[in-house]
C-alpha positions in Angstrom: 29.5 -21.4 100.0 32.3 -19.7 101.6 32.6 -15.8 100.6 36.2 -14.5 99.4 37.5 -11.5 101.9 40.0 -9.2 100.3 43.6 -9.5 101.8 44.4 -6.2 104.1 46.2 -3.3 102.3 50.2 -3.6 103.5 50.8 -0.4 105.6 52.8 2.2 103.1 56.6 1.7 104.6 57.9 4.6 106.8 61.3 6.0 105.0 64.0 6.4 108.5 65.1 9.2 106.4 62.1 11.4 106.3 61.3 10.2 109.8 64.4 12.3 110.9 63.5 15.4 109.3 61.1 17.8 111.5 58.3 18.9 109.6 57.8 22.0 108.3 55.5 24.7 110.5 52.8 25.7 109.3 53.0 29.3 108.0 51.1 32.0 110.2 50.5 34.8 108.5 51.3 38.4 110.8 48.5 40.4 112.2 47.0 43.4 110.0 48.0 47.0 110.6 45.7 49.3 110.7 45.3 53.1 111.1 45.3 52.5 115.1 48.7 50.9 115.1 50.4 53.9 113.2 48.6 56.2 115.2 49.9 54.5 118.1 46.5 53.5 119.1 44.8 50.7 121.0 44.3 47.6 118.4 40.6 48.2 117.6 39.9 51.2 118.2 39.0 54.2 115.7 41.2 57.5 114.8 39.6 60.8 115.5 37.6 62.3 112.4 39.4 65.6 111.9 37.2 68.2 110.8 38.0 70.1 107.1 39.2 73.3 109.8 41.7 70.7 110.9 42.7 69.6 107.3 43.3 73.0 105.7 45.2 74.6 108.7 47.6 71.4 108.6 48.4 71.6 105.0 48.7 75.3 105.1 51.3 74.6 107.7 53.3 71.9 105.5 56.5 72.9 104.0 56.4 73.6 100.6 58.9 71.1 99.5 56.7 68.6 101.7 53.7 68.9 98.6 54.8 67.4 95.5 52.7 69.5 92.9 54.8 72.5 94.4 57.9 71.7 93.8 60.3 74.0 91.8 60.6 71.7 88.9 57.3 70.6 88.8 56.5 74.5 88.8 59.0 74.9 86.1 57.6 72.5 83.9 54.2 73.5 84.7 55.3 77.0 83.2 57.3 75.7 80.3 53.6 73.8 79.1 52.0 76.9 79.2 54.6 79.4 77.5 54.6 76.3 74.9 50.6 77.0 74.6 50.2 80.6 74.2 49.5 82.2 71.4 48.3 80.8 67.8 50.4 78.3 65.6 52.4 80.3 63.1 51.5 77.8 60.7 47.8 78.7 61.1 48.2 82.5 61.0 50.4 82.3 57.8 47.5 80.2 56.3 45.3 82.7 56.8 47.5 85.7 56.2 49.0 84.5 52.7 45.5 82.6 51.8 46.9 79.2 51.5 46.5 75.5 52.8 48.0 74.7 56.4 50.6 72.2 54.6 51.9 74.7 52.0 52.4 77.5 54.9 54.2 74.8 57.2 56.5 74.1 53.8 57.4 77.7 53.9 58.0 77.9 57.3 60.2 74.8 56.5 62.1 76.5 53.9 62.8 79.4 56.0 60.8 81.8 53.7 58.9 83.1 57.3 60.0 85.9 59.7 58.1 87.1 62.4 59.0 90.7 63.9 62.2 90.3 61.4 63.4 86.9 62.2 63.5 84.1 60.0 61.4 81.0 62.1 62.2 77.5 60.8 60.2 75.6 63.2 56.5 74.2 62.1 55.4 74.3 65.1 56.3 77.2 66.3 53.5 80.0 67.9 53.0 83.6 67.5 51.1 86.0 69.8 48.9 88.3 68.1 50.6 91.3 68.5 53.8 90.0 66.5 53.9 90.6 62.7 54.3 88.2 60.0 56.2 88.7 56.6 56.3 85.9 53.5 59.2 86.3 51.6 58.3 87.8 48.4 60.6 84.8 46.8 59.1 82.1 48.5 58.9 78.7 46.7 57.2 75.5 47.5 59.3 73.9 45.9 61.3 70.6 48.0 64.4 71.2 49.8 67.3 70.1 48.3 70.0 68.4 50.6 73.4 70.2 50.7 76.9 69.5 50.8 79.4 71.8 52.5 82.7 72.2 51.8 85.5 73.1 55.0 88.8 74.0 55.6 90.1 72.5 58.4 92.3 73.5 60.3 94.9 71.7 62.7 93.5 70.3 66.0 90.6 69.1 64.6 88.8 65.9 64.0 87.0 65.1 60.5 84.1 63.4 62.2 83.5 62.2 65.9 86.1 63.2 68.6 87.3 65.2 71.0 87.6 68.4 68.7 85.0 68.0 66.1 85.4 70.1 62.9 81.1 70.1 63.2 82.1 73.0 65.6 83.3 75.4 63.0 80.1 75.0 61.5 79.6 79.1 62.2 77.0 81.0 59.9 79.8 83.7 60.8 82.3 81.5 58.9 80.1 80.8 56.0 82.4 81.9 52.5 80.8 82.7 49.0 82.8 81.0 46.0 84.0 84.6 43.9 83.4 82.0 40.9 79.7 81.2 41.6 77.4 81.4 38.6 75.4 83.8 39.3 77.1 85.8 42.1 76.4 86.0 45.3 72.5 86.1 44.4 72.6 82.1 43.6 74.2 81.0 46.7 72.2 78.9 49.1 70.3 80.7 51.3 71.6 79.6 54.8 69.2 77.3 56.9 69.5 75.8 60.2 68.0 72.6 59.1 71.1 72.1 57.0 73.6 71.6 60.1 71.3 67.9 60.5 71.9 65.3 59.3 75.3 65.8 57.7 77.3 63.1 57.2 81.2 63.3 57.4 83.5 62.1 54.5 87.2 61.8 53.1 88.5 62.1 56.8 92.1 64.1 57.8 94.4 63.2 60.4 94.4 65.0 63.3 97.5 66.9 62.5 96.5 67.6 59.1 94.2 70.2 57.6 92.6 71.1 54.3 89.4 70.3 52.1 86.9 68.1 53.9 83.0 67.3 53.2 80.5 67.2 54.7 76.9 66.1 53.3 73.2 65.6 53.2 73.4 63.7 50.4 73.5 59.7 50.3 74.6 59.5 46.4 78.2 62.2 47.2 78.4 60.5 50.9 78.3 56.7 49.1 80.7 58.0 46.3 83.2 59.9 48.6 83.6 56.8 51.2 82.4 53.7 49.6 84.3 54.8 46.2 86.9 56.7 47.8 89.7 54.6 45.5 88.1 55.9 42.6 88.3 59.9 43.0 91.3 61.4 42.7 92.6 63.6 46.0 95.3 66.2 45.6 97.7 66.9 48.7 100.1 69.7 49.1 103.1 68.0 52.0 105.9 70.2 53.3 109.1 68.9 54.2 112.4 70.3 55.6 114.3 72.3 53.0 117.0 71.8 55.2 117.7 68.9 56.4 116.7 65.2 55.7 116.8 62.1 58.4 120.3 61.1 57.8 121.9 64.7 56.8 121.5 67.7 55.0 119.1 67.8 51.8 120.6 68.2 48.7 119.2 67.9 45.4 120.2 64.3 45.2 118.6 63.5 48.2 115.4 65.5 46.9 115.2 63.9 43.0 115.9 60.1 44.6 113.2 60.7 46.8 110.4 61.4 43.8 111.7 59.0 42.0 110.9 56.4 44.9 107.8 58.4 45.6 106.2 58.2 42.5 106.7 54.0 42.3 108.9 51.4 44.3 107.2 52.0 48.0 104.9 49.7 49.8 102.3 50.3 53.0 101.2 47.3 55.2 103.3 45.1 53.1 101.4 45.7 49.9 102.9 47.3 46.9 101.7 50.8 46.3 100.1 51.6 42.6 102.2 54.6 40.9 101.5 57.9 42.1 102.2 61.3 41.1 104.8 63.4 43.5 106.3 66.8 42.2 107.9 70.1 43.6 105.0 72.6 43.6 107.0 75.2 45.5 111.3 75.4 46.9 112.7 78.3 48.3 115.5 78.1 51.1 113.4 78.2 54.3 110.5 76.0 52.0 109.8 72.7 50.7 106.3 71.7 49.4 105.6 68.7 47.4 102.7 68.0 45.4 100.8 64.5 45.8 98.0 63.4 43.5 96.7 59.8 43.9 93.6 57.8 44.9 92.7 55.3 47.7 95.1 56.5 49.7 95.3 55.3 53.3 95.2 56.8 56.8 98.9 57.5 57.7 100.0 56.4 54.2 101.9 59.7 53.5 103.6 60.4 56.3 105.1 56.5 56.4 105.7 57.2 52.5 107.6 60.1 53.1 109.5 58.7 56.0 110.8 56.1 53.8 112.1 58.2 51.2 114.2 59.8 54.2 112.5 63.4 54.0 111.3 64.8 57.4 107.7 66.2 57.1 106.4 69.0 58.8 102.8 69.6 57.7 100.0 68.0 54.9 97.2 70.1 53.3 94.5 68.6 51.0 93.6 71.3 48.2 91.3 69.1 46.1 89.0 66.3 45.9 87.6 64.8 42.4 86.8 67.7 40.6 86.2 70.1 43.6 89.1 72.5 44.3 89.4 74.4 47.8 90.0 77.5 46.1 90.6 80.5 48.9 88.5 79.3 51.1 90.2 80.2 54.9 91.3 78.2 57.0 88.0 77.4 59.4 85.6 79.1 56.9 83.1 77.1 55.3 80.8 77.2 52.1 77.8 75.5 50.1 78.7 73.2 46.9 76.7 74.3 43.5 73.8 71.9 42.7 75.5 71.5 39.4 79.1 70.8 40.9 79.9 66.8 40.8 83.3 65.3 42.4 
């Protein structure tokens, strides 16, 4: 019987293309460098062992800027840790001191009812040396801290919130004004903290070029109800115009009484019709002009177009009340705590 032999394999077909290309190199990989080769050494052979006389006069002779653990900062810091570490946490001293728990003498320290050597210390974790004396005020409360609200009169030039000239600034415990009319005197004002300059959010914002009442606050409930609701509390503005003169002539009282009248109802801002307002003379001499404007949700820029309308020329706007919360006499600049009990 005649046996089957398999058919030879056809040879795999050589692509012309590929052919063309040279092939690639094979990668050689560079020789090591050693110690010898940066010592400028013959390949092979072995660096001198320096003795540890060798070592410690070459360091000694090393700049100092040439060792990194001496280097001024690294110094400084190194002496900033250790002022940070000397001496006993207040908190720990007071506990012992007043005979209470570490957590009720950290709230004190918290409420600023701590001085040490005379001074009022806020911070927890602050450290005392053991020479420096401690005093508890005999008031002290454990009670929580309330969040405040803080009531400014700005002046001119300055920015409600974020800018270049932040009223934040005037935020001066020298500048700090008790209301005459507090319940309770002077005795039931709030004690003054630094912990209540944090935190503080901005409302009811001023123009640049106006001044008057302005809040600041702690508190989410007033800040939600002053910016959120702001069309639903009521804001009082003293505006000064020329007495003189008005944009097309002199001012007479025909000019003055069609203005309110237009004032109060008849105007419009973006295109929308304005909801009646109240506009009155609060104050006329011969060299002054002051009207009296008391509306709600007004605008940014909504007066001064209002009163450009009416042909008047103003000269300067000054909030005296939000909500229920006059300024009063507070200064221009100075600044004082709202009641607990007080609500816009």
């Amino acid at each position: 019987m005649a046996t089957m032999q398999r058919a030879p394999k056809p040879e795999p077909k050589q692509d012309s293309k590929s052919d063309s290309k040279p092939r690639d190199k094979p990668r050689v990989r560079p020789p090591r460098t050693t110690v010898a080769d940066r010592q400028g050494l013959p390949r092979g052979s072995r660096p001198p062992v320096k003795t540890m006389a060798e070592n410690r006069s070459e360091r000694q002779n090393e700049r100092p800027n040439d060792r990194p653990n001496d280097r001024p900062n690294d110094r400084s810091k190194q002496a900033n840790i250790a002022e940070q570490k000397v001496g006993d946490r207040l908190a720990k001293r007071l506990a012992a001191q007043a005979n209470c728990s570490r957590s009720e003498a950290e709230q004190y320290i918290a409420g600023g009812w701590v001085r040490v050597d005379g001074q009022v210390v806020e911070a927890v974790g602050a450290r005392v040396l053991a020479h420096q004396r401690i005093e508890l005020d005999a008031n002290a409360s454990l009670e929580a801290l309330e969040e405040v609200t803080i009531l400014m009169h700005k002046p001119v030039g300055f920015d409600s919130g974020e800018g270049a000239n932040p009223a934040l600034l005037l935020l001066d415990p020298a500048k700090q004004s008790i209301d005459p009319n507090l319940a309770g005197g002077a005795a039931a004002a709030t004690r003054f903290l630094q912990r209540h300059f944090s935190n503080l959010t901005p409302t009811t914002p001023l123009p640049f070029e106006a001044s008057g009442l302005i809040v600041f606050t702690q508190d989410f409930r007033i800040a939600r109800k002053l910016n959120d609701d702001a069309d639903r509390v009521e804001q009082e503005c003293m505006v000064q115009v020329d007495a003189k003169r008005a944009l097309q002539g002199p001012l007479t009282e025909d000019v003055i009484y069609q203005a309110l009248d237009r004032l109060c109802h008849g105007l419009s801002f973006n295109g929308i019709p304005l909801p009646p307002i109240k506009v009155s003379i609060a104050q006329q001499t011969d060299k002054e002009l002051w009207l009296r404007f008391a509306f709600k949700g007004i605008r940014p820029g909504q007066i001064p177009q209002m009163v450009e309308r009416v042909g008047l020329r103003l000269l300067a706007i000054k909030r005296i009340r939000i909500g229920r919360i006059p300024m009063g006499d507070l200064a221009v600049g100075q600044w004082r705590y709202l009641p607990v009990y007080k609500r816009f």
